[in-house]
N, C-alpha and C positions, 0 to 999 in steps of 0.2 A: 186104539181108543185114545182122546185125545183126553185131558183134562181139562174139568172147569174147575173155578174154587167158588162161591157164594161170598159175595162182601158181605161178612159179617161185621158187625162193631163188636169187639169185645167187651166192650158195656151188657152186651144181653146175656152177659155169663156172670154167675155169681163170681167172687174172689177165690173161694173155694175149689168152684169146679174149674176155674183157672185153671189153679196150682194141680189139679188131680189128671188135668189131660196133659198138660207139660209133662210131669213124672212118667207118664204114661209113655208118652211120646219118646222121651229122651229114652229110655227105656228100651223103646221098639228102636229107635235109630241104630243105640250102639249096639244092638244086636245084628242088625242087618248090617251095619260097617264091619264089624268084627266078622261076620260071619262070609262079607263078599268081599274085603277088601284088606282085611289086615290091619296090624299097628303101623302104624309109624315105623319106617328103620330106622330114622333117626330115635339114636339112644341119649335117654336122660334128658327130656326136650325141658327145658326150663320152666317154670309157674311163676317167676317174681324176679323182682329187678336184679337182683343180687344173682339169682344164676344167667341169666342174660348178661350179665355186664362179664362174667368168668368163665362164659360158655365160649366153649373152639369155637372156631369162624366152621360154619355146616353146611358152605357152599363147596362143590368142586370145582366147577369152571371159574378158569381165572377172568378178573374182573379190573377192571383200570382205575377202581375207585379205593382210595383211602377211607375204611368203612371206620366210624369213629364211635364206640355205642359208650352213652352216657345217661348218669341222671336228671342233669342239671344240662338240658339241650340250649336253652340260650343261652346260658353263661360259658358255657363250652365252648359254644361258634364267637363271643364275642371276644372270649380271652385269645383263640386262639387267632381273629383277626388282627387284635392290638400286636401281642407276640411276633406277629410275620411282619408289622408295619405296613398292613395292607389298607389300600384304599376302596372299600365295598360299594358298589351300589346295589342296592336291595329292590325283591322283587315278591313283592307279600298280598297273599291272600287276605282281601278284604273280609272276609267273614272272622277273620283273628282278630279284628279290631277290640270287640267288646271284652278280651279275653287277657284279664289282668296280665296274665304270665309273659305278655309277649307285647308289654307297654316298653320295654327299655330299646325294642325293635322298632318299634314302630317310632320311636323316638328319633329316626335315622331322619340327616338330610334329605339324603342321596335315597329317593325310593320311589316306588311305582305299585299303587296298588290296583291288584287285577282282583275284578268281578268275575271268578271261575262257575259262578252258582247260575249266573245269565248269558256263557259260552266257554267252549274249547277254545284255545289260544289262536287268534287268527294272523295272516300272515302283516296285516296292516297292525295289530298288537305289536309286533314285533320291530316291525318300521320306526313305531312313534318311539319306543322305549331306547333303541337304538340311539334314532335322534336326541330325547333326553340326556342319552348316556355322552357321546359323542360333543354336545353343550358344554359339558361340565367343564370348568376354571382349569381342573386339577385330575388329569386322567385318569382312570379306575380302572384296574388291575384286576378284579374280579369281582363277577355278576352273582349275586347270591339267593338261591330261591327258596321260600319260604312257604309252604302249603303243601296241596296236595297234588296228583300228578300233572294235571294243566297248567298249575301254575311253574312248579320246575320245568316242565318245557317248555313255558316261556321264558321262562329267566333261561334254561340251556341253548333256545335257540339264537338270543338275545347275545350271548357271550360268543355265540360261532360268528353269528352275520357282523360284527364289530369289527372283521380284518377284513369280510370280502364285501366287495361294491354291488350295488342293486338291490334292489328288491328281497324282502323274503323269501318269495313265491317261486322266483328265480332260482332256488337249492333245496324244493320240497324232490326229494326220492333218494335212490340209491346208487353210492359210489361217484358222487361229485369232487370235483379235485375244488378244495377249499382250504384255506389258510386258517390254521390257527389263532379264536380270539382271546379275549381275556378267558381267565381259569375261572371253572365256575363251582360254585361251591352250595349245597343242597342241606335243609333242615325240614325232614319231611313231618307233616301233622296228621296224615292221614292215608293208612296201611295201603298200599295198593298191589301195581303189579309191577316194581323196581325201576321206577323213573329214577329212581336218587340213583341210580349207578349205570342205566343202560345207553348205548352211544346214540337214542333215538328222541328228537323232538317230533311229538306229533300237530300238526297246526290245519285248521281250516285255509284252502287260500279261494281266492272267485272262484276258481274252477272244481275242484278238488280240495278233499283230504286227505294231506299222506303226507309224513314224518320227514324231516332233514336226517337220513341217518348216516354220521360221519365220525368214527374214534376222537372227533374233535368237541363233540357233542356232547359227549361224557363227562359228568362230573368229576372233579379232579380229589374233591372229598366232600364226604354225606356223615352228616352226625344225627345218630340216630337215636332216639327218647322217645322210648312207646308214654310214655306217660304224659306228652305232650299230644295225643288223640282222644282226651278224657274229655275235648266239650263236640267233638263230631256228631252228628242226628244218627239215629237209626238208619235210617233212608240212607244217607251217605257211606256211612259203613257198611251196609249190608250187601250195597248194589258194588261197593269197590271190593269188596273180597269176594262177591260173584266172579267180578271181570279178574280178579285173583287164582278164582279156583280155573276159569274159560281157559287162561293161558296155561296152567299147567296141566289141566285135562287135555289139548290140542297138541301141545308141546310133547306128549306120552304116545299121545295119538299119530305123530307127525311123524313121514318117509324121508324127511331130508335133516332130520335135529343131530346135531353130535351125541354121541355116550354120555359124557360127562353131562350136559343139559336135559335128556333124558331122564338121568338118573337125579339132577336137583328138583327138575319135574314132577317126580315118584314122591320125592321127600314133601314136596309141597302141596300136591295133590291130596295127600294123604292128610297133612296141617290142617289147610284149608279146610276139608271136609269135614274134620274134628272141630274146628272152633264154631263152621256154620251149625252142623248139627246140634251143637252145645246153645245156641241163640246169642244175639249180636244187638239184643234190644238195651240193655243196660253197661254202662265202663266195666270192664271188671279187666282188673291187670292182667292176670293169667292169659287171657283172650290177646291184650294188648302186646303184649309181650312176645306170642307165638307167631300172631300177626306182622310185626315187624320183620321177624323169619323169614313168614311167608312172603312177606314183599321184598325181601332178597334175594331171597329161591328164583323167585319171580323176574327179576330182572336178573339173575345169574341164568337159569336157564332161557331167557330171550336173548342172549347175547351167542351163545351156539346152537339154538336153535330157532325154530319158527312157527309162529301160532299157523292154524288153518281156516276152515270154510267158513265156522262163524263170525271171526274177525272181518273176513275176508266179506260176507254179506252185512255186516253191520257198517263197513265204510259205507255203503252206498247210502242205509236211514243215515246215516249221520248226514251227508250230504243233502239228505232232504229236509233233516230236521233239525233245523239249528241250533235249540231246546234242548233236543234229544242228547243227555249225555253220554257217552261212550260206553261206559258201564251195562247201561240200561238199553243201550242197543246192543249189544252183543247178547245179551240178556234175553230179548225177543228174537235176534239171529237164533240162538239156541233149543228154543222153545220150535222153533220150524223145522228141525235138521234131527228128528227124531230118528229116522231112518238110517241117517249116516252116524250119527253119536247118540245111542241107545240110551248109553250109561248116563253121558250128559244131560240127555233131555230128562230121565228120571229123579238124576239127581237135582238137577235146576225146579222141578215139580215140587219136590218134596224140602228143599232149599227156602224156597217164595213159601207153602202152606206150614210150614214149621214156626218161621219166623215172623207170622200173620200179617206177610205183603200182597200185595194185590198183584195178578200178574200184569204185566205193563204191556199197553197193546200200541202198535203202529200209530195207529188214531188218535190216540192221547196227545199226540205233538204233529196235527194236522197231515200225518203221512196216509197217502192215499191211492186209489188206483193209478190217478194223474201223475203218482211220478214213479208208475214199475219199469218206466223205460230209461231213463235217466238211473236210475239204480243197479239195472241190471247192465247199463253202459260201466260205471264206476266199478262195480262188484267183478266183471269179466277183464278191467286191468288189476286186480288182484292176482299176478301170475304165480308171483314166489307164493301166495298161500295156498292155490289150489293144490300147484306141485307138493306144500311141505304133506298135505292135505291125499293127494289122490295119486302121489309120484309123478316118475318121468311122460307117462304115459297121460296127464292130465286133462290135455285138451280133449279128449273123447269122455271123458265124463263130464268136468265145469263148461260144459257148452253153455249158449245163449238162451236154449230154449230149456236146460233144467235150473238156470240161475234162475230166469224170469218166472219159472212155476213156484220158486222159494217165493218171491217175492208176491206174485199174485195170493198164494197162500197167506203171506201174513198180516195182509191188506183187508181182506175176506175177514176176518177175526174181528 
């Protein structure tokens, strides 16, 4: 049985019976968590700034990033640029503009503000800022990105392409022998799934989407302040800690992940699922604070291991749908793979009707039958996913012909 939800406006409920089916709800959720899924193994998980900032590092696979948690996230990154004598060029989401706390950034020369809310980083983004950077009087030493994960991997792919010659597009995949650019340095605003530490930039190019992934790509150090996620939309936060929960549900799920990423997976898994349950409509620290966590779980376990199938069919709507953010396609990848992640799909149901979202359908962002063949072309070079996904034996399951029924299914909707 599939689910529908009814768009309801929450306007046609009193305030009251709001508040009475929330309780209600919340109610029923942590029953059925506790009841199918357990606590947290992580012990004594923080609620406020003060235990965050004193909390052990809760990652076990090692990670190549300098993690730096603070309260005072821009004053942090700019003392500690003065201090090194470094020369920054800045790489800032335009949606911070309005946002007093982050006037002394925006104040920089040396900057480039990306539109992350009208696309995913493209390979020609990369090009231009390049060229910017490469301009300058006075060389820059390190690219610093400021936003949420689209925008650090521009600013990461931005620091890689700055020592090797060509195009973008030219070092989108895996295992390319590439020289070391400037050191790039990350202040993330909004929780996701560990861009600020993972050695992978994801970028649209003409042909394809799919990641520069290079140890060179990694952030060299990330300062991290949940407190600085307090003007993010609902919309944003809700659909990024979905693609939050995707990865570590996948990563759990996955035949090819290490122990140690497995096992940050479990921790994050279990995070995630606690704060979505809890609702992600209003700031509240506690959330923010676990969140930040969770987006390091999140990039600690994508570093030894590997997402699977959904990932793996949401490359191909992103490819169709320019619109379509990454988040929000994985999100409807999920919603079709009922069969193969049970748990996923139920959870992502009751995820979406909790937090009173709409389910998000293919067609919303002009995706259609006209392009299940181009999809199912992008989706079937997904190899490492199907593998992390189906194992050694994969190709006799991710064939052509059950990609392309994923896809005519979520077209159909």
């Amino acid at each position: 049985m599939e689910y529908t939800f009814p768009r309801v406006s929450p306007s046609a409920f009193s305030l009251q019976n709001r508040q009475d089916m929330r309780k209600e709800k919340t109610v029923l959720w942590r029953a059925i968590f506790f009841e199918v899924w357990g606590e947290t193994k992580m012990k004594n998980v923080p609620a406020d700034m003060e235990g965050f900032l004193s909390h052990q590092p809760w990652w076990r696979t090692r990670v190549p990033t300098e993690i730096i948690r603070s309260r005072e996230g821009v004053g942090e990154l700019l003392r500690r640029l003065e201090r090194e004598n470094r020369n920054p060029f800045f790489v800032v989401d335009s949606v911070l503009l309005n946002q007093p706390v982050f006037a002394s950034l925006l104040g920089q020369k040396a900057l480039y503000l990306f539109d992350a809310s009208a696309s995913e980083p493209k390979t020609g983004d990369v090009d231009t800022v390049v060229s910017m950077v490469k301009s300058a009087s006075k060389a820059h030493d390190v690219v610093v990105g400021i936003g949420g994960g689209a925008t650090m991997d521009l600013a990461k792919a931005v620091g890689i392409c700055l020592a090797n010659p060509g195009p973008a597009q030219t070092y989108q995949g895996y295992g390319l022998d590439m020289k070391k650019g400037a050191d790039i340095w990350v202040l993330p605003t909004l929780s996701g799934t560990g861009a600020e530490i993972t050695p992978i930039a994801v970028l649209r190019g003409p042909e394809k989407k799919l990641g520069i992934n290079n140890p060179y790509t990694a952030p060299s150090v990330a300062v991290i302040d949940p407190g600085l996620t307090s003007g993010v939309r609902k919309y944003n936060r809700f659909f990024t800690l979905m693609d939050c929960y995707f990865h570590h549900y996948e990563i759990v799920n996955s035949r090819t992940s290490s122990e140690d990423a497995v096992s940050d997976a479990r921790d994050g898994l279990s995070l995630s699922r606690n704060i979505l349950m809890s609702g992600v409509g209003e700031f509240r620290m506690d959330n923010a604070v676990r969140s930040s966590m969770v987006s390091i779980l999140g990039g600690s376990s994508t570093i030894g291991g590997r997402v699977g199938a959904a990932h793996a069919i949401s490359y191909g709507l992103s490819n169709s749908g320019p619109a379509l953010p990454h988040s929000v396609a994985v999100t409807i990848s999920m919603l079709a793979l009922r069969e193969l992640y049970p748990e996923g799909y139920e959870d992502t149901v009751s995820f979406l009707r909790g937090n009173g979202m709409e389910v998000p359908k293919a067609g919303d962002f002009g995706i259609g039958a006209k392009d299940v063949e181009k999809m199912t072309k992008t989706a079937l070079g997904m190899e490492k996913l199907w593998q992390s996904c189906f194992g050694d034996r994969w190709k006799e399951r991710a064939t052509e012909e059950y990609i392309r029924g994923i896809y005519e299914r979520i077209v159909s909707l």
